[in-house]
C-alpha positions as a Markdown table, in Angstrom:
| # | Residue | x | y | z |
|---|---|---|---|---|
| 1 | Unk | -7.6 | -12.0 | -19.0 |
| 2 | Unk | -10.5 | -11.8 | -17.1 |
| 3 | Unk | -13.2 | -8.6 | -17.6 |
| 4 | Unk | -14.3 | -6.6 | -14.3 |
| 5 | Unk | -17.6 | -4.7 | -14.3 |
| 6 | Unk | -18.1 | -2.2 | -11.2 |
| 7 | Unk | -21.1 | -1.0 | -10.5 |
| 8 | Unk | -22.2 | 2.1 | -8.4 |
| 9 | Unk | -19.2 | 3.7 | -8.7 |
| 10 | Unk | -19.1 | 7.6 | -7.3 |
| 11 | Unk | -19.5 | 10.4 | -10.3 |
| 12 | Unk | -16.7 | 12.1 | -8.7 |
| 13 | Unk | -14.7 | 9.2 | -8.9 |
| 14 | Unk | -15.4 | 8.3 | -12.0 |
| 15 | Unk | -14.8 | 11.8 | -13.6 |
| 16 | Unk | -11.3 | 11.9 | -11.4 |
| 17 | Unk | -10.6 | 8.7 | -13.3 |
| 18 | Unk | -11.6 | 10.1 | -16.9 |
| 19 | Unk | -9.5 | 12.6 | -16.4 |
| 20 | Unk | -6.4 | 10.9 | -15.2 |
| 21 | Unk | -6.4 | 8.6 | -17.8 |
| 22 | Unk | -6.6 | 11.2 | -19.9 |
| 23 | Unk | -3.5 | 13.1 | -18.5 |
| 24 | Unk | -1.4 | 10.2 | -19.0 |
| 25 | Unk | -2.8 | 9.7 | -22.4 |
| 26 | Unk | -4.5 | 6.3 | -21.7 |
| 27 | Unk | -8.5 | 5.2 | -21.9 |
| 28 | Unk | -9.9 | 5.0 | -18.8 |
| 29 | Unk | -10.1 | 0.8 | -19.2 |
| 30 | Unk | -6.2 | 0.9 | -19.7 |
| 31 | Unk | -5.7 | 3.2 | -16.6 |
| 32 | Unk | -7.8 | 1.2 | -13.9 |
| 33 | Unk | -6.2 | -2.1 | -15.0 |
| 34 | Unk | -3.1 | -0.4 | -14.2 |
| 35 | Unk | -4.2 | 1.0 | -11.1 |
| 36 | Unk | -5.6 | -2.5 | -10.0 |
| 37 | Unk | -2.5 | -4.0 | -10.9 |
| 38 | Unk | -0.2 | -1.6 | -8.5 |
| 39 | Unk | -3.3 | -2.3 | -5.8 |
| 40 | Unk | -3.0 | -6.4 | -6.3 |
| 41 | Unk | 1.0 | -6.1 | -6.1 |
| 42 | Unk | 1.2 | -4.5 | -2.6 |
| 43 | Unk | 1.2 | -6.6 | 0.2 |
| 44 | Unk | -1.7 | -7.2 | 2.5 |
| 45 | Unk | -1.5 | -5.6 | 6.1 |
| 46 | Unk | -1.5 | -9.3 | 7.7 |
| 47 | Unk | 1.6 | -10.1 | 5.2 |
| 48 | Unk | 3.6 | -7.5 | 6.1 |
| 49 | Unk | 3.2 | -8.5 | 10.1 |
| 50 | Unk | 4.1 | -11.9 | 9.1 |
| 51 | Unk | 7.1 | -10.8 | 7.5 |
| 52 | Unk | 8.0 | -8.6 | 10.2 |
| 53 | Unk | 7.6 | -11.9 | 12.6 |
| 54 | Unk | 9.7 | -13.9 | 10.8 |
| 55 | Unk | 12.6 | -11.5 | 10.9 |
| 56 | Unk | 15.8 | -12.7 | 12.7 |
| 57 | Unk | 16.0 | -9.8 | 15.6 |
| 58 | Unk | 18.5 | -11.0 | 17.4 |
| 59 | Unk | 21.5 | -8.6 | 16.3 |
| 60 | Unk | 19.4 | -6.0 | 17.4 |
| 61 | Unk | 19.2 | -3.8 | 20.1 |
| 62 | Unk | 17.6 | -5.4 | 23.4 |
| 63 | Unk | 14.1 | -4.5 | 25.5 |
| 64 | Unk | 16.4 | -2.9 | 28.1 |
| 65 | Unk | 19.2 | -1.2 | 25.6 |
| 66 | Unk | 15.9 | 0.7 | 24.3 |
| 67 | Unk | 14.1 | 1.9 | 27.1 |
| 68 | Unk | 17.3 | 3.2 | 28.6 |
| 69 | Unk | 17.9 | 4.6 | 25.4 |
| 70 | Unk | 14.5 | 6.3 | 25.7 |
| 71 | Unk | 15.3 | 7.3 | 29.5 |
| 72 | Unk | 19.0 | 9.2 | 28.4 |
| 73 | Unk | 16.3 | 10.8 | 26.0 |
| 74 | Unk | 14.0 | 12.3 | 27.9 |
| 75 | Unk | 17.0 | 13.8 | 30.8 |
């Protein structure tokens, strides 16, 4: 495993932290690896479009079955 140091980190923040860890009856070091670990799992913004782009969309509704579904809407 690798060891992080972060610097300049907000009293707030870190006091926030202290006392989450805390809560869930962890040490801070325990409770920031786990946070870091749910951060690193999510996906990126730029792989979520791409996985959005890749999806088959042509069982789905058309261009013009939406905006006259928006049209019906608005009357």
């Amino acid at each position: 495993m690798t060891t992080l140091y972060i610097r300049e980190v907000a009293d707030e923040v870190a006091e926030t932290l202290k006392e989450r860890a805390a809560a869930a009856g962890m040490s801070l070091s325990a409770y920031v690896a786990g946070e870091l670990a749910k951060l690193a799992a999510r996906p990126t913004n730029a792989e979520i479009v791409a996985r959005l782009k890749a999806r088959d969309r042509s069982a789905g509704p058309s261009t013009d079955d939406i905006v006259e579904a928006v049209r019906d809407s608005r009357r």
